[in-house]
C-alpha positions as CSV (number, residue, x, y, z in Angstrom):
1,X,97.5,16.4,19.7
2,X,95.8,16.3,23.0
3,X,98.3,19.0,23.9
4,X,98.0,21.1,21.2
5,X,93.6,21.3,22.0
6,X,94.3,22.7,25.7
7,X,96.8,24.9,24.5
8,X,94.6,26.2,22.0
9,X,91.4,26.2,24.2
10,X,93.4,28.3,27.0
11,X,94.2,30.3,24.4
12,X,91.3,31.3,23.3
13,X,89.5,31.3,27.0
14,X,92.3,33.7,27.7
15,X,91.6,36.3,24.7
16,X,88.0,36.0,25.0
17,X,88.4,37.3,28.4
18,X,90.8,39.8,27.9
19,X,89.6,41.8,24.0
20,X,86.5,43.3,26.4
21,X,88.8,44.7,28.9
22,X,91.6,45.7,26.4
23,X,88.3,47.6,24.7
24,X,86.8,49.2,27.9
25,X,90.2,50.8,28.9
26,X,89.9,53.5,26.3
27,X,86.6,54.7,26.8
28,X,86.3,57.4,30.0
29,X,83.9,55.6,32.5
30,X,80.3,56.5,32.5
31,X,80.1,59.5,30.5
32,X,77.1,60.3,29.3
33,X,75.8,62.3,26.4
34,X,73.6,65.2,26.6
35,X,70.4,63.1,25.2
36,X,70.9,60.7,27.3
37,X,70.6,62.4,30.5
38,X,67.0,61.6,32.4
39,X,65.0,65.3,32.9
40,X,61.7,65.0,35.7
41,X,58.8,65.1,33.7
42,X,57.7,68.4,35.7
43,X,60.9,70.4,34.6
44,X,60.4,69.6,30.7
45,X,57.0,70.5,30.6
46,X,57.9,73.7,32.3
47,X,60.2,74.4,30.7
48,X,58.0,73.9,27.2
49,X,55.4,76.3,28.4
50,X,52.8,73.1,28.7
């Protein structure tokens, strides 16, 4: 029984450790969206005509 507990704690050590990396793999790294991206204060309100 004693076993069967290590087995089944290194077993789920071992996924819990490997789902986020199996999960990161597809995404492309870093890309960011359009919304996201930081403008300096001094372009935007140029650009707004303020």
């Amino acid at each position: 029984m004693k076993r069967f507990a290590f087995f089944t704690g290194f077993l789920l050590l071992t996924t819990a450790v490997a789902v986020p990396f199996f999960f990161k793999r597809g995404k492309p790294a870093r890309q960011e969206a359009d919304e996201n991206i930081r403008y300096d204060i001094n372009d935007y309100l140029a650009a707004e005509g303020l």
